[in-house]
C-alpha positions as CSV (number, residue, x, y, z in Angstrom):
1,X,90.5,154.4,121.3
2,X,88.1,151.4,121.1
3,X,87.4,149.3,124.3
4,X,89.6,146.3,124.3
5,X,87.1,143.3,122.6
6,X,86.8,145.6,119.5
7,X,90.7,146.2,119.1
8,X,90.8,142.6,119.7
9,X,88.7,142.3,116.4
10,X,90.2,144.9,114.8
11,X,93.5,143.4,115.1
12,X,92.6,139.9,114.4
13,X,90.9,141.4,111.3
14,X,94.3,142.9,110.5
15,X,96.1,140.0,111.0
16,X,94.6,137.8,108.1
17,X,95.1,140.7,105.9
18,X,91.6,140.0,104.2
19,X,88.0,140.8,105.7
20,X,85.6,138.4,104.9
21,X,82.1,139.9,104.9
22,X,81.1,138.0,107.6
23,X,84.3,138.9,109.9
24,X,83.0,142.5,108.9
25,X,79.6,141.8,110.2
26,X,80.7,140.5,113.3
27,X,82.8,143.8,113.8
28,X,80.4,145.6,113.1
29,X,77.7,144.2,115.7
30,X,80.2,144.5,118.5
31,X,81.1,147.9,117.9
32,X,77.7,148.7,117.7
33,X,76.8,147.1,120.8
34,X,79.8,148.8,122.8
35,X,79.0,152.2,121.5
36,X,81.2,152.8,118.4
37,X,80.0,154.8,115.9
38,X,79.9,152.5,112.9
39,X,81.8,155.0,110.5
40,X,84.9,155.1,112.7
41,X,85.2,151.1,112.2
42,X,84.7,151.3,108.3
């Protein structure tokens, strides 16, 4: 689905169970840099 540094993230994310707004920042800058359309992270 994602490349495999932004599943990494994703997962991570998951992990913890809450997002902080800066962990969403950060996801959102890589998948933006690889390509992924912001709304499919959200």
């Amino acid at each position: 689905m994602y490349n495999e540094k932004i599943e990494n993230l994703i997962n991570f994310a998951l992990e913890e169970r809450e997002l902080t707004e800066k962990e969403k920042q950060i996801l959102f800058k890589k998948a933006q840099e690889e390509g992924v359309d912001l709304d499919a992270v959200r």
